[in-house]
C-alpha positions as CSV (number, residue, x, y, z in Angstrom):
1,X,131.8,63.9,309.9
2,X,127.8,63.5,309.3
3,X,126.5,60.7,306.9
4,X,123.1,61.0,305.8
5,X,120.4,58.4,305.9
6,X,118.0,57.8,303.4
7,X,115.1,60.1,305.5
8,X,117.6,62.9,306.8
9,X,118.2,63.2,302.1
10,X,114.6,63.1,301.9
11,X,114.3,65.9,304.0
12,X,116.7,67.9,302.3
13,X,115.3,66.7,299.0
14,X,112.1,68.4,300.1
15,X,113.5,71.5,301.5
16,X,112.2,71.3,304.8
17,X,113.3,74.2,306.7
18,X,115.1,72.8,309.7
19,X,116.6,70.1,307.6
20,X,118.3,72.3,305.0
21,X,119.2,74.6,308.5
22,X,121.0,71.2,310.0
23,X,123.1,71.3,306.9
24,X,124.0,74.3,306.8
25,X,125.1,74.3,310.1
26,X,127.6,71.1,309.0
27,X,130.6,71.8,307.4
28,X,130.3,70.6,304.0
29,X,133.4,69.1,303.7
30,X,132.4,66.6,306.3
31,X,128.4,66.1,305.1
32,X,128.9,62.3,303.3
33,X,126.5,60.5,301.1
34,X,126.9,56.6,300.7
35,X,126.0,54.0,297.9
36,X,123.2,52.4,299.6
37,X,121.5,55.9,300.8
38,X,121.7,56.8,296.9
39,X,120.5,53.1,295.9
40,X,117.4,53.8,298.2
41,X,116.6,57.6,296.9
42,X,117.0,56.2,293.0
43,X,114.3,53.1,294.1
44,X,112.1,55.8,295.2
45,X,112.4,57.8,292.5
46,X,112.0,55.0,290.2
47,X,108.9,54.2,291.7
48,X,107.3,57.6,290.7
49,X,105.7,58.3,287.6
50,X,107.5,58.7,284.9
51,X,108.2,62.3,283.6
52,X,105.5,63.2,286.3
53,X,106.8,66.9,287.3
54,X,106.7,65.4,290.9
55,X,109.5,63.3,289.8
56,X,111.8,65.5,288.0
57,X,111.5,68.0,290.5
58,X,112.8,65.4,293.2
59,X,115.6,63.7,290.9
60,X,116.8,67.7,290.7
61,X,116.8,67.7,293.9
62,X,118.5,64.7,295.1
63,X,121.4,65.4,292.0
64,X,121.4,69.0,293.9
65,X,122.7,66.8,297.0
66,X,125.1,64.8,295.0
67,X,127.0,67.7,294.2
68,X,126.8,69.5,297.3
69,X,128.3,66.1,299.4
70,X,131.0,64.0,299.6
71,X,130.6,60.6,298.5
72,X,132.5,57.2,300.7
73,X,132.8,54.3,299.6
74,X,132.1,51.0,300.6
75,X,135.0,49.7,302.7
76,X,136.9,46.5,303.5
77,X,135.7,48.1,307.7
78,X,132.2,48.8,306.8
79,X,132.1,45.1,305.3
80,X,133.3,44.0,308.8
81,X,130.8,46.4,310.7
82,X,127.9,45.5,308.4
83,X,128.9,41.2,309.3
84,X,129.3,41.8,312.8
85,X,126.1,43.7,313.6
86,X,123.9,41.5,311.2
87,X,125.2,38.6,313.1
88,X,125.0,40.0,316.5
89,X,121.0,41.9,315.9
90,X,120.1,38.6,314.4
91,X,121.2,36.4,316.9
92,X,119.0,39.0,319.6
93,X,115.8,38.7,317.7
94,X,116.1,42.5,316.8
95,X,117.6,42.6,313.2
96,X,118.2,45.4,310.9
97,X,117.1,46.1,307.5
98,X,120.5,45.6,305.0
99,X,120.4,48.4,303.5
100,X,119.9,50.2,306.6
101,X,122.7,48.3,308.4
102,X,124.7,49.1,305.4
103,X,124.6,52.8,305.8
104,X,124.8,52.2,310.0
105,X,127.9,50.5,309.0
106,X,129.7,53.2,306.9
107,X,128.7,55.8,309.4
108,X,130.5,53.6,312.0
109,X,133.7,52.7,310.1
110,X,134.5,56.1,309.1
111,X,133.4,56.5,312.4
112,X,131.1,59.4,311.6
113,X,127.3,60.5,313.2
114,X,124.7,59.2,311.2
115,X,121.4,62.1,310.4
116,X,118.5,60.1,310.8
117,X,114.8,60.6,311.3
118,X,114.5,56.8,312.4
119,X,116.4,57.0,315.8
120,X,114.3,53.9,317.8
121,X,115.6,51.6,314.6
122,X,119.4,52.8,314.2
123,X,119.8,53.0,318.3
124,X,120.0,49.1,317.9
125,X,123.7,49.6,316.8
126,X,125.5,50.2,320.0
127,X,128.9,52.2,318.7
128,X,126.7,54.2,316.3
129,X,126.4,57.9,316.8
130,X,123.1,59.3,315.8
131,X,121.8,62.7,315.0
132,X,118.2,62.7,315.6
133,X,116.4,64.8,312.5
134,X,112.8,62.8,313.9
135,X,111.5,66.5,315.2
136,X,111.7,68.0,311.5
137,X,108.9,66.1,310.4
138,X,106.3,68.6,310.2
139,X,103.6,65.6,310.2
């Protein structure tokens, strides 16, 4: 199973090549989408002009992932993940965005990899299995 980060949608969203080629190569039963991936892609939209064809062309895009994904739910396990690791990356001086422990922790409870383009920040979360989409960035 492969949950995807906020950066490994945006990738898709933008139809980078090797991107859409990683998905591809998934099966798409087992490609997942999560609540606070989607919470991050909506503030990002949001933040675009509105009605700007910049904008439409990207919501299009990300409900284009919707549909194509499964979606998992928040669980009672990825609550326990998400207080554990908080606790423990806090209590090493190294803490973790929520909304990016939030997603680490769904990927773990399912347990699932997690498609990321941020490797050096997820690789914090010992347990966590990472697939590194960092070399797509054409930048």
């Amino acid at each position: 199973m492969l949950v995807l980060d906020t950066s490994a949608v945006s990738k898709i969203m933008r139809r980078q090549p090797e991107a859409l080629r990683r998905l591809r190569d998934e099966d798409p039963g087992a490609v997942c989408l999560c609540a606070p991936v989607a919470a991050e892609i909506r503030f990002g939209l949001a933040r675009l002009d509105a009605g700007s064809r910049r904008r439409r062309l990207l919501e299009h895009e990300f409900e284009r992932v919707r549909a194509a994904v499964r979606w998992v739910d928040w669980t009672e396990p990825a609550s326990r993940a998400f207080g554990h690791w908080k606790a423990l990356l806090q209590e090493r001086g190294t803490p973790v965005e929520d909304m990016d422990l939030a997603i680490a922790s769904v990927a773990v409870s399912l347990p699932a990899r997690l498609a990321t383009g941020n490797v050096r920040h997820f690789s914090r979360i010992e347990g966590l299995e990472l697939d590194d989409w960092s070399a797509d960035d054409p930048d």
